[in-house]
PQR file of N, CA, C, O and H, with PARSE charges and radii, in Angstrom:
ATOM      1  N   UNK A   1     -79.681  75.869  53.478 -0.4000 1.5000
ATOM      2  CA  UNK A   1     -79.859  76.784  54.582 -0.0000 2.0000
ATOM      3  C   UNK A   1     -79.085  76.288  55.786  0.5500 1.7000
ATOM      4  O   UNK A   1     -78.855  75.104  56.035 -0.5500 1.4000
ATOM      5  N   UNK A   2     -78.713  77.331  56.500 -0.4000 1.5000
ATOM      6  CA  UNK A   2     -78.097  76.451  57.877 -0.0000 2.0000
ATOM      7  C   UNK A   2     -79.061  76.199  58.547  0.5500 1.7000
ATOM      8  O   UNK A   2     -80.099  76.860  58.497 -0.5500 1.4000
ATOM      9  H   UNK A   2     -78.900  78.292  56.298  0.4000 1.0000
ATOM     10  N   UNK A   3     -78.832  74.933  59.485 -0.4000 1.5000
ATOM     11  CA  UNK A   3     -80.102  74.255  60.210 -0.0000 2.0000
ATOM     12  C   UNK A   3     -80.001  74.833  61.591  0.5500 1.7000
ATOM     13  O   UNK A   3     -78.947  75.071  62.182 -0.5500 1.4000
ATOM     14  H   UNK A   3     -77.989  74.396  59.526  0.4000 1.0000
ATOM     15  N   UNK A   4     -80.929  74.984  61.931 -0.4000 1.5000
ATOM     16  CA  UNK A   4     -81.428  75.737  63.416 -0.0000 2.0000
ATOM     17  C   UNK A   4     -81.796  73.575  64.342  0.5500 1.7000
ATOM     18  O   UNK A   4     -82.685  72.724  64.323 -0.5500 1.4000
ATOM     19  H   UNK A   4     -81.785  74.790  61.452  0.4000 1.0000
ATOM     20  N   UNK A   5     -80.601  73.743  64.871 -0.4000 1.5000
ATOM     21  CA  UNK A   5     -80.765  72.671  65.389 -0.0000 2.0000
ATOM     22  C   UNK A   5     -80.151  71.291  64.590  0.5500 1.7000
ATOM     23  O   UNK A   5     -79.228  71.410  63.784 -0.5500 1.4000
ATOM     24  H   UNK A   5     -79.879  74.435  64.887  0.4000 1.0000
ATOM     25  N   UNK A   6     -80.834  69.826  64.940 -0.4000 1.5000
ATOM     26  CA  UNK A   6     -80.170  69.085  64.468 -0.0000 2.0000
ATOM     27  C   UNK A   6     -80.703  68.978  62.794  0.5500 1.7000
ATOM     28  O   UNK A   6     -81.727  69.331  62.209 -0.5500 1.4000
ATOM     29  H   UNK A   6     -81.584  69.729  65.595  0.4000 1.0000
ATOM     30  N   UNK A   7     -79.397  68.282  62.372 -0.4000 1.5000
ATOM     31  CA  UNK A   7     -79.973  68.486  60.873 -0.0000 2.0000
ATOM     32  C   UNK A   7     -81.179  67.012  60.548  0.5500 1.7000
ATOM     33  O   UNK A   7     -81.026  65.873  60.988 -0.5500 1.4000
ATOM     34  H   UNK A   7     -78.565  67.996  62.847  0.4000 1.0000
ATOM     35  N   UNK A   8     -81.862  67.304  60.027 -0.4000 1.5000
ATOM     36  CA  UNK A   8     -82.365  65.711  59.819 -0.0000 2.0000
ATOM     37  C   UNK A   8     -82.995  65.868  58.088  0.5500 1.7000
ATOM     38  O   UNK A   8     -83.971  65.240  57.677 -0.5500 1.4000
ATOM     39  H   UNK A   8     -81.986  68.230  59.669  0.4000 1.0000
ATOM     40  N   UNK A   9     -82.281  66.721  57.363 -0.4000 1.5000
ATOM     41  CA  UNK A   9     -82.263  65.805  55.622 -0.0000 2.0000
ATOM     42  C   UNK A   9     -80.711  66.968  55.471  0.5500 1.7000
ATOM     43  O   UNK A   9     -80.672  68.166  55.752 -0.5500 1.4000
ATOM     44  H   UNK A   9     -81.488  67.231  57.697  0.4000 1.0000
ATOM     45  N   UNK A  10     -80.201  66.571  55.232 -0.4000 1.5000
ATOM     46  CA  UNK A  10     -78.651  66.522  54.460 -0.0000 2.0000
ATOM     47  C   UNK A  10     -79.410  67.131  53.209  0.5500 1.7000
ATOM     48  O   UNK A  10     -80.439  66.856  52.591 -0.5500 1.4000
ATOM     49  H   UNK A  10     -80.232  65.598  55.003  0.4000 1.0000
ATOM     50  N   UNK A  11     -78.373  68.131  53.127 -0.4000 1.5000
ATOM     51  CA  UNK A  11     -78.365  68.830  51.695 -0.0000 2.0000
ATOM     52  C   UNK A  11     -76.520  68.159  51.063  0.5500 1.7000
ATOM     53  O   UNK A  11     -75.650  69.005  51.271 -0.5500 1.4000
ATOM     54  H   UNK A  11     -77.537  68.355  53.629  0.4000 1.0000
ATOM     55  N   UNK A  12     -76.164  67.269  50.610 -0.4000 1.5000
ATOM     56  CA  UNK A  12     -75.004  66.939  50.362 -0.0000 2.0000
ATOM     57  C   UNK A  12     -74.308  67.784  49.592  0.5500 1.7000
ATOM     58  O   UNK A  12     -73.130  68.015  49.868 -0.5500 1.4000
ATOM     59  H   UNK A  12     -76.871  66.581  50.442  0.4000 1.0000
ATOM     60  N   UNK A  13     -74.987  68.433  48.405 -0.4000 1.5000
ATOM     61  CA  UNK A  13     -73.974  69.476  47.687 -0.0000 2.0000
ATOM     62  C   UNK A  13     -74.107  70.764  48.064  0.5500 1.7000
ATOM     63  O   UNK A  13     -73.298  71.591  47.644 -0.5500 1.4000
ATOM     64  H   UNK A  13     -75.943  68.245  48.181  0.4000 1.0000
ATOM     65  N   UNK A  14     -75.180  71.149  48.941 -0.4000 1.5000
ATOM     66  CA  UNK A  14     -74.424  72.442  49.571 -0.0000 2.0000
ATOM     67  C   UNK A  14     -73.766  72.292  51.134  0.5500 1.7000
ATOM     68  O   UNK A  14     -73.327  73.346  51.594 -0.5500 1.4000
ATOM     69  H   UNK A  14     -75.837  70.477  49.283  0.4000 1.0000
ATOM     70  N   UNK A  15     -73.670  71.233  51.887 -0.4000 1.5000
ATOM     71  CA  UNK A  15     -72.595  70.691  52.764 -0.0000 2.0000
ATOM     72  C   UNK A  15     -70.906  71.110  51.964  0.5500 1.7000
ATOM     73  O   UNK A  15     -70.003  71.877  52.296 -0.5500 1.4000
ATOM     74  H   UNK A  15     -74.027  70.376  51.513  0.4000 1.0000
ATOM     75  N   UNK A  16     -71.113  70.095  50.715 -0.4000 1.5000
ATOM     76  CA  UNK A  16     -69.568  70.083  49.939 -0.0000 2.0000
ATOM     77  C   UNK A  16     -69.281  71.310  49.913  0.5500 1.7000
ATOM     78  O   UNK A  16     -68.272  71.540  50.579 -0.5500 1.4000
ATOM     79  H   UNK A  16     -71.847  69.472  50.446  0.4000 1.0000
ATOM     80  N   UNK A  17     -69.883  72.516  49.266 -0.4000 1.5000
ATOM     81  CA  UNK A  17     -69.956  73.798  48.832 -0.0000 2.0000
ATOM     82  C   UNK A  17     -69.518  74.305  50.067  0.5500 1.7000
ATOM     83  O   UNK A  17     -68.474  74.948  49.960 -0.5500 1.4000
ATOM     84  H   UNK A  17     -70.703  72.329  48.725  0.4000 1.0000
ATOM     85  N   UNK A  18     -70.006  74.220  51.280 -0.4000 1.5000
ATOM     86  CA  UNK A  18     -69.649  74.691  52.121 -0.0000 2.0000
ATOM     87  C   UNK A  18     -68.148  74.508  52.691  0.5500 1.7000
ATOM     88  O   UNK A  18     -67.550  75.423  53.257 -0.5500 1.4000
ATOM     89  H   UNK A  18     -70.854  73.698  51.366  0.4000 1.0000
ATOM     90  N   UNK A  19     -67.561  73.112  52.457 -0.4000 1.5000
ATOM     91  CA  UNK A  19     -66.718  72.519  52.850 -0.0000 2.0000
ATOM     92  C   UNK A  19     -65.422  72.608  51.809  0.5500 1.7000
ATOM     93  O   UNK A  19     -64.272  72.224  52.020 -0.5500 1.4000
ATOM     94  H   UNK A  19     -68.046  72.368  51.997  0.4000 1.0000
ATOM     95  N   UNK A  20     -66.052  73.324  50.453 -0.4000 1.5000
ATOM     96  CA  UNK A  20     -64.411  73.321  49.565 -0.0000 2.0000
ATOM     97  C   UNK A  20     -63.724  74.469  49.639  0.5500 1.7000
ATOM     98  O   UNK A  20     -62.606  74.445  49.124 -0.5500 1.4000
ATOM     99  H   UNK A  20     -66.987  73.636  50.282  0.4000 1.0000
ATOM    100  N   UNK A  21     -64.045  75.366  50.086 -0.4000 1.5000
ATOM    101  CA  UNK A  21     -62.895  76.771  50.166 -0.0000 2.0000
ATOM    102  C   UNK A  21     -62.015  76.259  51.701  0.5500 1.7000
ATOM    103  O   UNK A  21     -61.546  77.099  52.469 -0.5500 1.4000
ATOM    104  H   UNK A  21     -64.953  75.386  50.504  0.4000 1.0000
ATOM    105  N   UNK A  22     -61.923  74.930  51.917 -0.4000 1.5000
ATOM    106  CA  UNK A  22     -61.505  75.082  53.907 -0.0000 2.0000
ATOM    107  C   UNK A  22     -60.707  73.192  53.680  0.5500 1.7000
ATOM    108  O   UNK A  22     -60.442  72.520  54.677 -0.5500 1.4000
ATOM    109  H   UNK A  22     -62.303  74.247  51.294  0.4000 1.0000
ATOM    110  N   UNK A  23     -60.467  72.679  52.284 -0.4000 1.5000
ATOM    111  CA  UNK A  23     -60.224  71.506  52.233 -0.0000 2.0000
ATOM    112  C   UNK A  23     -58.410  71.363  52.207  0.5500 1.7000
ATOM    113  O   UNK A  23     -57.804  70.466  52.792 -0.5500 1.4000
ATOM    114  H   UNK A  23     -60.682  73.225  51.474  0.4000 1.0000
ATOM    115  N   UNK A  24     -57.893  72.238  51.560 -0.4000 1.5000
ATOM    116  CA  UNK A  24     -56.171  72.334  51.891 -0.0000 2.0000
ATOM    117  C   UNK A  24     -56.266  72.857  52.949  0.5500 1.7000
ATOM    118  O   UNK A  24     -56.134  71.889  53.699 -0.5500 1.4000
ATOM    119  H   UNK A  24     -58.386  72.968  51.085  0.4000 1.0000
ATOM    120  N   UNK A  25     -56.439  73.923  53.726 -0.4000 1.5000
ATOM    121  CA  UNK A  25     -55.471  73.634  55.153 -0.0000 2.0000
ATOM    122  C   UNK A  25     -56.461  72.392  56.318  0.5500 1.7000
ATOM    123  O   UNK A  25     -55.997  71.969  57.377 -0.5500 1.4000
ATOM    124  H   UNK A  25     -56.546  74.709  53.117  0.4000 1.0000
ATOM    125  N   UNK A  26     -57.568  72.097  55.877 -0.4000 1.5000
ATOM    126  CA  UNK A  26     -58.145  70.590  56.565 -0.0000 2.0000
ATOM    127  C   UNK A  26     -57.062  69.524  56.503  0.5500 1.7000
ATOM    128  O   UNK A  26     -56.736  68.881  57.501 -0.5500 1.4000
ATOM    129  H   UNK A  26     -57.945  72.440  55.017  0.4000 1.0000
ATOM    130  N   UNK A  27     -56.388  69.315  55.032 -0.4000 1.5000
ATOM    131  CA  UNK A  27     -55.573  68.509  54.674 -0.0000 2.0000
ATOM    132  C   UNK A  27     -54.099  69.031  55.833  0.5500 1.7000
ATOM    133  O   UNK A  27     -53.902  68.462  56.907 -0.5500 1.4000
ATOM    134  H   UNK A  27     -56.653  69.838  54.221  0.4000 1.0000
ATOM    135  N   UNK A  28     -53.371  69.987  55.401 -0.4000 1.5000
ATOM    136  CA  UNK A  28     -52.460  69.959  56.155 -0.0000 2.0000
ATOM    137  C   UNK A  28     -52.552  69.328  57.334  0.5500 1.7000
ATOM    138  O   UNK A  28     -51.664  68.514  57.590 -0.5500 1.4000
ATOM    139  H   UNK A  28     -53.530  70.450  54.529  0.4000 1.0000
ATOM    140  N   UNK A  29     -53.591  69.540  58.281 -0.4000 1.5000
ATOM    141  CA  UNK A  29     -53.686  69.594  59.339 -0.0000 2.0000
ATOM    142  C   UNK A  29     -53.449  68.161  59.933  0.5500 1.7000
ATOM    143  O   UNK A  29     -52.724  67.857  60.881 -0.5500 1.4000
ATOM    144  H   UNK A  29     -54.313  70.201  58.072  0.4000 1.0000
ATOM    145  N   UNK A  30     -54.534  67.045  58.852 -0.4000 1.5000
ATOM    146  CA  UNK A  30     -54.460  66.147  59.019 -0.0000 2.0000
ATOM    147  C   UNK A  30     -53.463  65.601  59.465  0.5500 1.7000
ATOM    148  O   UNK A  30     -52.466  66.147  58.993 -0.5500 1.4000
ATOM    149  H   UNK A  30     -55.123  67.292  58.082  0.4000 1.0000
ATOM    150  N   UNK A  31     -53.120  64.485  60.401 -0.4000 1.5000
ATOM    151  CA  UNK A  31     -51.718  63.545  60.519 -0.0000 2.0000
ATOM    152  C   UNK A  31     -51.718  62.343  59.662  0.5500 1.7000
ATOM    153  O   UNK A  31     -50.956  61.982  58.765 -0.5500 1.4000
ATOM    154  H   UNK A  31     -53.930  64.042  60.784  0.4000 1.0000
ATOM    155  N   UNK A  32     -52.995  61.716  60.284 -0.4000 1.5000
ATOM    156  CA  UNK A  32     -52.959  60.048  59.818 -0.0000 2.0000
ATOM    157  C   UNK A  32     -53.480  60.001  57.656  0.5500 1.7000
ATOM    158  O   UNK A  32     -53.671  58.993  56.974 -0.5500 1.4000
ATOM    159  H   UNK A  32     -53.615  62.009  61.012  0.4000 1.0000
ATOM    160  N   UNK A  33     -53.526  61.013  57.354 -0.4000 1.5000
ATOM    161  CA  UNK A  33     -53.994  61.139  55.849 -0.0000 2.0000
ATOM    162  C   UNK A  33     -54.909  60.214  55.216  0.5500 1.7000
ATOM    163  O   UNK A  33     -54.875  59.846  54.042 -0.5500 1.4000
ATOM    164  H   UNK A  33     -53.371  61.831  57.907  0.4000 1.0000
ATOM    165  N   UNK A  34     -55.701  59.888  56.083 -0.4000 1.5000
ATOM    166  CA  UNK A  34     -56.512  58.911  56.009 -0.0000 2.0000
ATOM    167  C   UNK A  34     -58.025  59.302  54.645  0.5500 1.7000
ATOM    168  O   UNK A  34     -58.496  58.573  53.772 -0.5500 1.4000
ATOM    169  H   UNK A  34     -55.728  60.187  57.037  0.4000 1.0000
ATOM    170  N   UNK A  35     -58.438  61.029  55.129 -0.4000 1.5000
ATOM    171  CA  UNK A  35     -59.609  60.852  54.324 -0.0000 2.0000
ATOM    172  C   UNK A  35     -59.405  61.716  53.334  0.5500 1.7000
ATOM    173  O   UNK A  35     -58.362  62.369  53.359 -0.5500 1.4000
ATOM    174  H   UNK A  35     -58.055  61.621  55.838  0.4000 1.0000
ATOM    175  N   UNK A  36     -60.398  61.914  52.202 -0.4000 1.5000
ATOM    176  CA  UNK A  36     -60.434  62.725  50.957 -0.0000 2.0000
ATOM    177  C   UNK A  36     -61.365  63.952  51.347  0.5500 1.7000
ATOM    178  O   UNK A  36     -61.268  65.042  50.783 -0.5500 1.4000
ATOM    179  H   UNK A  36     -61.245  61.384  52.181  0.4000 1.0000
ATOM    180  N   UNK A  37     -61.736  63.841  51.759 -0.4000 1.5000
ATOM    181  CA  UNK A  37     -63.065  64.934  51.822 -0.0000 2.0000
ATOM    182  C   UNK A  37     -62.675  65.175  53.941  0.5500 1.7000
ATOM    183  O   UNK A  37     -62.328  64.271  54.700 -0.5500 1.4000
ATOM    184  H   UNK A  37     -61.814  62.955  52.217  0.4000 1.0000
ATOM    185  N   UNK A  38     -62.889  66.530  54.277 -0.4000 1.5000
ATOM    186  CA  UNK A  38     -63.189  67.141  55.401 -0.0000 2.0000
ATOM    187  C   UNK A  38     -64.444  67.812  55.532  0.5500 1.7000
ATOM    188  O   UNK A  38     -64.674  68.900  55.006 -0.5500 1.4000
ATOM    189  H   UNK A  38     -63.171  67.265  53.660  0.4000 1.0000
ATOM    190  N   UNK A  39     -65.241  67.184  56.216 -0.4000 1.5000
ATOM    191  CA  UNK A  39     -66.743  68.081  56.769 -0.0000 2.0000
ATOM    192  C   UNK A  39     -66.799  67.997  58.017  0.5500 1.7000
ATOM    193  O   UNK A  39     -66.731  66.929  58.626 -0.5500 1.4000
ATOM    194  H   UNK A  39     -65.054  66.299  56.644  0.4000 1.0000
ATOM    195  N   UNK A  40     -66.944  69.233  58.594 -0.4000 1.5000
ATOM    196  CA  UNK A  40     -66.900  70.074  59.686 -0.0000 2.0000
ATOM    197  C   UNK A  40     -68.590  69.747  59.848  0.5500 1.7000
ATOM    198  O   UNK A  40     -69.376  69.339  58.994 -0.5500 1.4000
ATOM    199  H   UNK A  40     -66.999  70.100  58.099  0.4000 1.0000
ATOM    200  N   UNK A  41     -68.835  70.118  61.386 -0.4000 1.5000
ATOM    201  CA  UNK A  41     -69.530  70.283  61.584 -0.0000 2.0000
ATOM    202  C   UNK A  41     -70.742  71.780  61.458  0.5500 1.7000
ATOM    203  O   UNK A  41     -71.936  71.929  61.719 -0.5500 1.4000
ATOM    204  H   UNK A  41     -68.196  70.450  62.080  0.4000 1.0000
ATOM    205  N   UNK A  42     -69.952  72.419  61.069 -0.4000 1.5000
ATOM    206  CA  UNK A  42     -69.871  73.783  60.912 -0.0000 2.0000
ATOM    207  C   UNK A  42     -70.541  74.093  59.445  0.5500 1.7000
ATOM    208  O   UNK A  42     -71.346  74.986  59.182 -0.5500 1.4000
ATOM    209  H   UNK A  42     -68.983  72.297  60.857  0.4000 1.0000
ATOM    210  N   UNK A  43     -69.962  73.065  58.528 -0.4000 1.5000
ATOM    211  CA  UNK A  43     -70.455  72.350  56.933 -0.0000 2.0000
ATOM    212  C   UNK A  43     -71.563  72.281  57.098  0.5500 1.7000
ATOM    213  O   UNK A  43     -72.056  73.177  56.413 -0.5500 1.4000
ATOM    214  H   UNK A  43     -69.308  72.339  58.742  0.4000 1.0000
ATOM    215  N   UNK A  44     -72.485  71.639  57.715 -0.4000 1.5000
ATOM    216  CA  UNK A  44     -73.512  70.772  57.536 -0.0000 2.0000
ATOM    217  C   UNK A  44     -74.378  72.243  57.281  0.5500 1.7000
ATOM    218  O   UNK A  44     -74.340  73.358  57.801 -0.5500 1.4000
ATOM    219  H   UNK A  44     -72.084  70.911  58.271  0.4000 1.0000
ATOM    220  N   UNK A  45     -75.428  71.399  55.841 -0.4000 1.5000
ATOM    221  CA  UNK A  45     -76.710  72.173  55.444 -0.0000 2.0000
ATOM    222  C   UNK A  45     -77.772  71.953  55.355  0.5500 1.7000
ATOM    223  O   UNK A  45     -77.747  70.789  54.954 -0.5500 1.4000
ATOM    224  H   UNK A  45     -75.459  70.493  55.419  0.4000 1.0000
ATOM    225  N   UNK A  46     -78.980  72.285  55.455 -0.4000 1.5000
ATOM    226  CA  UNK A  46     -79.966  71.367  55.682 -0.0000 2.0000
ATOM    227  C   UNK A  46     -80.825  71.934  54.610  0.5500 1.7000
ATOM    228  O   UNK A  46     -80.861  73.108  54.239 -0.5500 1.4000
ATOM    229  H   UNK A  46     -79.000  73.231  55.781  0.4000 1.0000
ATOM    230  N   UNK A  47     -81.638  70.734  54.086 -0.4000 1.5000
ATOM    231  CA  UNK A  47     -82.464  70.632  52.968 -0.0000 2.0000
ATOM    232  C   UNK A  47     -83.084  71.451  53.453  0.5500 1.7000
ATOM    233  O   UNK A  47     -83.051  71.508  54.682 -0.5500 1.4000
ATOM    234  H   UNK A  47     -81.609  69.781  54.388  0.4000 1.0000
ATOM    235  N   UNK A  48     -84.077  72.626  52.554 -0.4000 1.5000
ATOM    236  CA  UNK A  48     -85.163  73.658  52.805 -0.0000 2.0000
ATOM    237  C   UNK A  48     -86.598  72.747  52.084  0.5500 1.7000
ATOM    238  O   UNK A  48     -86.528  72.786  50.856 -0.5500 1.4000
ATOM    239  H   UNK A  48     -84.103  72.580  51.555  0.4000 1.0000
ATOM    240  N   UNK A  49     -87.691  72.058  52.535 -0.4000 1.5000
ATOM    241  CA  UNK A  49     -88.513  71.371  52.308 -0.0000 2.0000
ATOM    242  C   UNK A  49     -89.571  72.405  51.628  0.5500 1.7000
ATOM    243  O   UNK A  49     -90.270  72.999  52.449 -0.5500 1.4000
ATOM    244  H   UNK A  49     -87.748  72.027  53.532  0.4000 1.0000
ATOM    245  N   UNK A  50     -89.805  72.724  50.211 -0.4000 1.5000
ATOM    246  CA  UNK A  50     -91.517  73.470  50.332 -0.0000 2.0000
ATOM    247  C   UNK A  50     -92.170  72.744  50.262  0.5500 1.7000
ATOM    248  O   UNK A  50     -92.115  71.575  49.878 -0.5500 1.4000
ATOM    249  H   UNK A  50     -89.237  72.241  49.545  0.4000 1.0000
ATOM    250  N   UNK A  51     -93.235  73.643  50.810 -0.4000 1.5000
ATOM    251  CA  UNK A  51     -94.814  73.580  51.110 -0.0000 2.0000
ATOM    252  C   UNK A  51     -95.449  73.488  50.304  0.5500 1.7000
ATOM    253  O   UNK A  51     -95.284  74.374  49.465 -0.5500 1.4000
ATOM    254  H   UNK A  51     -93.279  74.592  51.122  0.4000 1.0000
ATOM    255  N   UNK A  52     -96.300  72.680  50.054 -0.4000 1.5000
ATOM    256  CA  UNK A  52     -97.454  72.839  48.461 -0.0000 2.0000
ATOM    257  C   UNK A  52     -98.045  73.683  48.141  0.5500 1.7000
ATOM    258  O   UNK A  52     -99.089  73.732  48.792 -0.5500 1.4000
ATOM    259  H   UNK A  52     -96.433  71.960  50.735  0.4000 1.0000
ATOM    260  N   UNK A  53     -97.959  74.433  47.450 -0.4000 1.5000
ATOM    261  CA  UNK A  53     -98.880  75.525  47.296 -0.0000 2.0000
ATOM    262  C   UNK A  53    -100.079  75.786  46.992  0.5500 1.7000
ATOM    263  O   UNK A  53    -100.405  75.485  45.844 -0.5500 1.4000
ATOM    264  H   UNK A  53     -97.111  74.392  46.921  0.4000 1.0000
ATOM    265  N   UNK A  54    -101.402  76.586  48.126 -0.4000 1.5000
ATOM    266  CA  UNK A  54    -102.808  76.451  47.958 -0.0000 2.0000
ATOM    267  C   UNK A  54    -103.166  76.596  46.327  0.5500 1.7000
ATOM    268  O   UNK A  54    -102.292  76.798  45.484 -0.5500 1.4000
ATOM    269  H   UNK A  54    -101.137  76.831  49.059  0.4000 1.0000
ATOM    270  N   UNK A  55    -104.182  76.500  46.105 -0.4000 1.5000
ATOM    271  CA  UNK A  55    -104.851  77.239  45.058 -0.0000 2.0000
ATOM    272  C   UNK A  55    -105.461  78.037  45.043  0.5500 1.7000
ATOM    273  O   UNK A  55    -106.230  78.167  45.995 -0.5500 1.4000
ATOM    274  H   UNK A  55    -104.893  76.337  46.789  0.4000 1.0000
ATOM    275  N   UNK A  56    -105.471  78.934  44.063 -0.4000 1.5000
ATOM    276  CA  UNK A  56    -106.116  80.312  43.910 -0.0000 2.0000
ATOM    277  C   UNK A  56    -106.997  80.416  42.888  0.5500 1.7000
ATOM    278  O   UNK A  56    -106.668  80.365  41.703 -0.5500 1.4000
ATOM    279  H   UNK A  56    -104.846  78.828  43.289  0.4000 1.0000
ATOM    280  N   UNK A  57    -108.570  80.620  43.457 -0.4000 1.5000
ATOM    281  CA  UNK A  57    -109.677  80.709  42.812 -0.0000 2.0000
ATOM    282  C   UNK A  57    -110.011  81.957  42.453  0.5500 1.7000
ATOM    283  O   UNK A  57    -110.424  82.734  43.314 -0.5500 1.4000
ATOM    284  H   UNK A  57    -108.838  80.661  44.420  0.4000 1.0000
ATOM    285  N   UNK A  58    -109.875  82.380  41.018 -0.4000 1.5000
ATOM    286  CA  UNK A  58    -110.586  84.005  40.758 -0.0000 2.0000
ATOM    287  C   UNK A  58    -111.875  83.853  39.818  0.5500 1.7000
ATOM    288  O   UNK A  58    -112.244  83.026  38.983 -0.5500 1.4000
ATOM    289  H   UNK A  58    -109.539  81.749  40.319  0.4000 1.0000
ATOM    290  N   UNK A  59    -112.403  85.094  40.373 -0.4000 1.5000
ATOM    291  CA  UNK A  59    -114.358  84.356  39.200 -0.0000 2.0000
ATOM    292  C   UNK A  59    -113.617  85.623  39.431  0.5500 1.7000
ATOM    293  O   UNK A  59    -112.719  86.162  40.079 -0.5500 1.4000
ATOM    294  H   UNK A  59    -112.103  85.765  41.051  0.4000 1.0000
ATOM    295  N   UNK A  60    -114.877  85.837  38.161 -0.4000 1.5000
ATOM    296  CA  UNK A  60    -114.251  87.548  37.402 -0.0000 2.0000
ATOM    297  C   UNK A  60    -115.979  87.242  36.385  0.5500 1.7000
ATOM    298  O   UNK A  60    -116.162  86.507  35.415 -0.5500 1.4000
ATOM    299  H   UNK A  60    -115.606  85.399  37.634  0.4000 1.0000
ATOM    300  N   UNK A  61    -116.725  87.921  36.940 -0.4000 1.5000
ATOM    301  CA  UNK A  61    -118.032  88.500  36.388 -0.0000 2.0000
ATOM    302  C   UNK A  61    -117.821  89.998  35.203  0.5500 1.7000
ATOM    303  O   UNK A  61    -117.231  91.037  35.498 -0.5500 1.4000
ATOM    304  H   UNK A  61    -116.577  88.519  37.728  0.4000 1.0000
ATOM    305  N   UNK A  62    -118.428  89.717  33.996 -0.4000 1.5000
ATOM    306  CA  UNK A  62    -118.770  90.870  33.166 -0.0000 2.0000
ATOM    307  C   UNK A  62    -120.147  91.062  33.170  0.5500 1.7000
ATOM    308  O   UNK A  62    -120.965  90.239  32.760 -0.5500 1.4000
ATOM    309  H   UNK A  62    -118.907  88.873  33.757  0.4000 1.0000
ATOM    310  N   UNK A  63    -120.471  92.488  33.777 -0.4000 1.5000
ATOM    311  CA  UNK A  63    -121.734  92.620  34.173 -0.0000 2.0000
ATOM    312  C   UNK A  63    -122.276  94.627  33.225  0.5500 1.7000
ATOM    313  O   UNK A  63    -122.968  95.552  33.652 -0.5500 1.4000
ATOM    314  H   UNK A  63    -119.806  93.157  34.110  0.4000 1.0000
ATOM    315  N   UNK A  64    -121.403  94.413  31.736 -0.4000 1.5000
ATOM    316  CA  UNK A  64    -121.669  95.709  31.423 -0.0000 2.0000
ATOM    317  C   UNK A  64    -123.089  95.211  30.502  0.5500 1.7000
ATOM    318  O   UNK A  64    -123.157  94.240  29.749 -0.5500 1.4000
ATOM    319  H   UNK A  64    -120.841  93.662  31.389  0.4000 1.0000
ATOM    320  N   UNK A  65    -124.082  96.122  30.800 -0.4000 1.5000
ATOM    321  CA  UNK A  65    -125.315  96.048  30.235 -0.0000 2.0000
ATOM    322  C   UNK A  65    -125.232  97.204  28.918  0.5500 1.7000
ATOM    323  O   UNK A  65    -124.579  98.154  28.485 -0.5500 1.4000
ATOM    324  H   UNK A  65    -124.026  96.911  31.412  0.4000 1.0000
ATOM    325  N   UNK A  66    -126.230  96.475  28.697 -0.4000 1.5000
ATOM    326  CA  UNK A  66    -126.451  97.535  26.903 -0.0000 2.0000
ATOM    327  C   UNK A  66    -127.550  97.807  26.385  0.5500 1.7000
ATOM    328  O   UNK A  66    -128.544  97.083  26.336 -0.5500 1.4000
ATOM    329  H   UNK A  66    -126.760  95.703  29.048  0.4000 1.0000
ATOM    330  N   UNK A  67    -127.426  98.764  26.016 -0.4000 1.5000
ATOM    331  CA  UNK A  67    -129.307  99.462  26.052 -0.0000 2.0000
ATOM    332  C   UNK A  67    -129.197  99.469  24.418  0.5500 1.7000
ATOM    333  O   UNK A  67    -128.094  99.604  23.887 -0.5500 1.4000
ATOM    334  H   UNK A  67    -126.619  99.352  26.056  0.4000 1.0000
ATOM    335  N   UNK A  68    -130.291  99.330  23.710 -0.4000 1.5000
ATOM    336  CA  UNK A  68    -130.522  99.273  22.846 -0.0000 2.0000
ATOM    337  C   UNK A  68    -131.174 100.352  22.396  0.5500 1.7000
ATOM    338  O   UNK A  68    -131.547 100.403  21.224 -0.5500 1.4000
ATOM    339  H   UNK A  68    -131.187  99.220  24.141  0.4000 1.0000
TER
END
């Protein structure tokens, strides 16, 4: 998900995901050719944490009577 604010858990493979359709012209751009990978700030994704989920109690009464 994109993070509303600062990121604080890194999603690393959807960062990358974000970051590989934009990695050749990153490269061109580069001068000093120093790194392999370009992540933008723009990249960054942030882990979506769930919630535990309550439990759900069903009673279920059979209350058909029978006359004899």
């Amino acid at each position: 998900m994109l993070p509303k604010g600062p990121v604080k858990r890194l999603a690393v493979d959807a960062t990358l995901r974000a970051a590989a359709p934009y990695q050749k012209l990153r490269r061109e751009k580069d001068i000093q050719k120093t790194r392999k990978v370009f992540v933008e700030k723009t990249d960054m994704r942030a882990k979506r944490m769930a919630r535990k989920a309550g439990a759900l109690m069903v009673r279920m009464l059979d209350s058909i009577s029978q006359k004899a």
